[in-house]
C-alpha positions in Angstrom: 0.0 0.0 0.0 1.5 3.1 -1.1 -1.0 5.7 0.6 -1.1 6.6 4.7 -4.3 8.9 5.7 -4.8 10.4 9.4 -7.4 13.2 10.3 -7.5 15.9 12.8 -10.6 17.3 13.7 -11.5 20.5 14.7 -10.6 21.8 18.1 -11.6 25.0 20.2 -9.7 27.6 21.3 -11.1 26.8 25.4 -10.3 22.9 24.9 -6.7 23.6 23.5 -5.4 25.8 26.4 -6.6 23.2 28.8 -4.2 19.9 26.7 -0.7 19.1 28.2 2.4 18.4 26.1 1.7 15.4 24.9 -1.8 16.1 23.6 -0.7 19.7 21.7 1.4 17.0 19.7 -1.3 15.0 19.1 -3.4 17.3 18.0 -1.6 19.6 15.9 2.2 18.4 15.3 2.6 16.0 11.9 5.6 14.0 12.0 5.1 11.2 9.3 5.7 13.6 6.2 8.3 12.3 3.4 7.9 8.6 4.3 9.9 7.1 1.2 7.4 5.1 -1.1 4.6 6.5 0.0 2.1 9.1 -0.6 0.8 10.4 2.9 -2.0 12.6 3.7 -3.2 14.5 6.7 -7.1 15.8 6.3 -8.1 18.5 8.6 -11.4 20.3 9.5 -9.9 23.4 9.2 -11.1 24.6 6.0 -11.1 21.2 4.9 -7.2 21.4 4.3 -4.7 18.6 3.3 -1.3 18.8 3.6 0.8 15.5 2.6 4.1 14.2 0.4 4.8 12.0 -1.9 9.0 10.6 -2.3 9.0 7.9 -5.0 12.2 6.5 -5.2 12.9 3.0 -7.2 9.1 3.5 -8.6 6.1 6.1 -9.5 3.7 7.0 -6.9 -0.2 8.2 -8.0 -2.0 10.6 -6.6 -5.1 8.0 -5.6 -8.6 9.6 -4.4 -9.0 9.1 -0.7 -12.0 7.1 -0.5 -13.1 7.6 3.1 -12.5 11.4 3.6 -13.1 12.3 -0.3 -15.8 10.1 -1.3 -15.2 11.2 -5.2 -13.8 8.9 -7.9 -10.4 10.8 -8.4 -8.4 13.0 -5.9 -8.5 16.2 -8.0 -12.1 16.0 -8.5 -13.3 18.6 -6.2 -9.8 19.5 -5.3 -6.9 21.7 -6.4 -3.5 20.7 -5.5 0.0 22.8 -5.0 3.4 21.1 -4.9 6.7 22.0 -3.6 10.3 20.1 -4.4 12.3 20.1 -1.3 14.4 17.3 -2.5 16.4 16.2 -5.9 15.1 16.8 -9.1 11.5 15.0 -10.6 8.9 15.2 -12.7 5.1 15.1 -12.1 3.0 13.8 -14.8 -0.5 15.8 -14.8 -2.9 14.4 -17.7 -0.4 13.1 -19.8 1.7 16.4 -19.1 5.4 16.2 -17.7 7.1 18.7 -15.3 10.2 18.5 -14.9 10.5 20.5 -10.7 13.7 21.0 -9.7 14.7 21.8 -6.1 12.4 24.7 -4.4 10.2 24.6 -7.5 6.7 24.1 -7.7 3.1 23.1 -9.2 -0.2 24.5 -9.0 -2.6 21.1 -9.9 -5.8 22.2 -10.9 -9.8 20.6 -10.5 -10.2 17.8 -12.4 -7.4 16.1 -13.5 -7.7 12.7 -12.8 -4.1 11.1 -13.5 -1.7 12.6 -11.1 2.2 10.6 -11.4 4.9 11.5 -9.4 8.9 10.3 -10.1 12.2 10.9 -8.9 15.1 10.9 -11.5 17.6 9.9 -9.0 16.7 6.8 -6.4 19.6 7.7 -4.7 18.5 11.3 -4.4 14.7 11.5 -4.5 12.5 14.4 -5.0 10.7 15.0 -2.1 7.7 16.2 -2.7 5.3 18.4 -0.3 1.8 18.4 -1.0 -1.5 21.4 0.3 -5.1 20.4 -0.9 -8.4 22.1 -0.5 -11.9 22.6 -2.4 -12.0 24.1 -5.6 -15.1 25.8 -7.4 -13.4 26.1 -10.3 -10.8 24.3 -12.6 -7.6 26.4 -13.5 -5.1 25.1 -15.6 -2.2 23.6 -14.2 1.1 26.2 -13.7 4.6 25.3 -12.9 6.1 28.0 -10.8 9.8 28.1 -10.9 12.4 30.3 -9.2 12.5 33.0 -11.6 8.4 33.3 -11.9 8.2 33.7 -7.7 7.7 36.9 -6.1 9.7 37.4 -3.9 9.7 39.6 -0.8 13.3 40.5 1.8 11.4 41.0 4.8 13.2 41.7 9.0 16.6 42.5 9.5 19.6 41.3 11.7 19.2 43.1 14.4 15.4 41.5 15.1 17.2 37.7 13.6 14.3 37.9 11.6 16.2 38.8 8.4 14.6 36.4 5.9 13.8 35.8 1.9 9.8 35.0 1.3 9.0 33.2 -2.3 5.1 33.3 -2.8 5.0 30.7 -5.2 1.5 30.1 -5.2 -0.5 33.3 -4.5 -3.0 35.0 -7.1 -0.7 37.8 -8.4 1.5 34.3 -10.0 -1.1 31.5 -10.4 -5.0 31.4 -10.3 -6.2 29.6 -7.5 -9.7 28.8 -5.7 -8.1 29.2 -2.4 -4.9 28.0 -2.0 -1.4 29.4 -1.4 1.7 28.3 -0.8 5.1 29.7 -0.8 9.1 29.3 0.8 10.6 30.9 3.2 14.2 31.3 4.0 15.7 33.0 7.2 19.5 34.4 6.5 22.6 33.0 8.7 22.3 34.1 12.2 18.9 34.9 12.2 16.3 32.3 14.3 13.0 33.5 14.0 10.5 32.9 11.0 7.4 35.3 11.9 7.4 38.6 13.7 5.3 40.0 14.7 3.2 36.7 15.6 -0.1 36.9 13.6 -3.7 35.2 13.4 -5.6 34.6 10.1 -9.7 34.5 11.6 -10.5 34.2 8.2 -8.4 30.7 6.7 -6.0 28.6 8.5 -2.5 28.4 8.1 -0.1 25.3 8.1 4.3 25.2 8.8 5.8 22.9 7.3 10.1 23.4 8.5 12.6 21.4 6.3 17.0 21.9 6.2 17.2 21.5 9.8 20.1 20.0 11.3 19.5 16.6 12.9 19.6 17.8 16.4 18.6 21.3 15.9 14.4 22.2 16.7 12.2 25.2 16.0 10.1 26.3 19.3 6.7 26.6 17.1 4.2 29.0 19.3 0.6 28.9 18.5 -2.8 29.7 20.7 -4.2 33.0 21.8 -2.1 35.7 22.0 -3.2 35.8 26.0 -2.6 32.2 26.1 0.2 31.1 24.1 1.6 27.5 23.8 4.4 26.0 22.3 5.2 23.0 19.8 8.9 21.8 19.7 9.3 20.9 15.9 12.4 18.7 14.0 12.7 18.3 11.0 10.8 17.6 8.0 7.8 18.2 10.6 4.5 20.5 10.3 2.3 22.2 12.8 -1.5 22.8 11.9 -2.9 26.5 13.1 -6.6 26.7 13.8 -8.0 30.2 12.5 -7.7 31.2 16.2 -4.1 30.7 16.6 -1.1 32.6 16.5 2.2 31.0 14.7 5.7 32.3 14.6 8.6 29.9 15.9 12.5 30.5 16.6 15.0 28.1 15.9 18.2 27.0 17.2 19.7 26.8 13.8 19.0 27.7 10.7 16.0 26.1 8.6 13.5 27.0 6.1 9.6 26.5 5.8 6.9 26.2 3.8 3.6 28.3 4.8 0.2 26.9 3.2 -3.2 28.4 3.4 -6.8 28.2 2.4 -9.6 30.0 4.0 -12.3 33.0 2.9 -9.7 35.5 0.6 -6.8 35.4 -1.2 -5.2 38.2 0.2 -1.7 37.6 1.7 -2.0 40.6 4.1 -5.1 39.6 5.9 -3.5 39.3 9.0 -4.1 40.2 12.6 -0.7 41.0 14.3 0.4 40.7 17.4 3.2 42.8 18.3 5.8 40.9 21.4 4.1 43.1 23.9 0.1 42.1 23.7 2.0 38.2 23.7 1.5 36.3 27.3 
């Protein structure tokens, strides 16, 4: 079996503050992405978002339809799909269509198309490949987004070590979408923290997905009510879920990157309620 599915439901603002360690992590920490062989998939009830990967490595993997959560014949049926390479270079085959996605690259998978393949050119160096899913209305047409077509934003500074390099890959001034976007971020050397000021979105969700981390390095991922704030520890290759409610920034103990996700009522990238470091508790 080549596909893994797990599903977090929705939970509230008052249950979360009252969860321990153990059950934050439960609830919102994933930590079986870019399983080799496998396509895996985590299906939330926030917004109805997916987020998943898919490393083939010796053979294809197909993006199957997810028969108890979906209940539709193919995966992209009802859904749109975007794709980032964090790994060695592939190709994804989208109705007979090859892209070739190099490392940091990406694909915007519209509605509808049914045959979804994804391959690695190099066993021994696999394309790794993270995957965001929700609804779609309406069937755009599939976009590869490279380096050169991102926009790209040099946000923070080194005195706040929050000097960092933001690639919107897929947002609506580079790709149509239904709801989703996804992009890359990139802090500079010496600086630790990926968001700042901490911010909400009441109108989508927002998932973290934090890759290039060194084997014993961890990113203290906060999230909750800016009253109530908890914390995720997060290694690597890991993602934490925020509910519409939550805040998310994190700080690292080395460097990393991390992929941002989200789906929700607009498409505007500045709906955001911040939170400067002095209303956080």
């Amino acid at each position: 079996m080549t596909n893994e599915i797990d599903t977090r439901y929705a939970i509230g603002r008052k249950e979360a503050n009252a969860y321990n360690t153990q059950e934050l992590r439960d609830a919102f920490l994933v930590d079986t992405l870019m399983t080799p062989d496998k396509v895996v998939w985590i299906y939330t009830h926030y917004e109805r978002f997916m987020l998943g990967s898919a490393v083939p490595t010796t053979s294809a993997l197909t993006l199957d339809t997810v028969e108890a959560q979906l209940k539709m014949p193919f995966f992209t049926a009802r859904r749109e799909v975007g794709v980032i390479n964090i790994g060695g270079p592939g190709s994804i085959t989208v109705s007979g269509t090859k892209y070739m996605l190099d490392n940091e690259e990406a694909l915007y998978i519209g509605q509808g198309n049914e045959d979804v393949v994804f391959e690695s050119n190099d066993p021994q160096n696999p394309a790794k490949y993270y995957l965001n899913s929700a609804p779609a209305h309406h069937a755009y047409p599939c976009k590869k987004i490279g380096s050169a077509d991102a926009n790209v934003l040099h946000l923070g500074s080194q005195e706040t070590s929050n000097q960092r390099d933001i690639k919107q890959l897929l947002i609506n001034t580079v790709v149509d979408t239904c709801q989703l976007q996804m992009g890359l971020t990139r802090l500079h050397t010496g600086s630790v923290w990926n968001t700042m000021p901490a911010h909400q979105h009441d109108r989508r969700n927002e998932v973290y997905f934090y890759f290039d981390m060194g084997s014993e390095n961890r990113v203290c991922h906060f999230m909750g009510e800016p009253h109530e704030t908890r914390h995720i520890f997060v290694a690597n290759e890991e993602a934490v879920v925020s509910p519409p409610w939550s805040i998310h920034c994190g700080v690292g103990t080395g460097s990393y990157a991390f992929i941002w996700g989200m789906a929700g009522e607009n498409l505007d990238y500045d709906d955001m309620d911040k939170f400067p470091p002095s209303q956080l508790r």
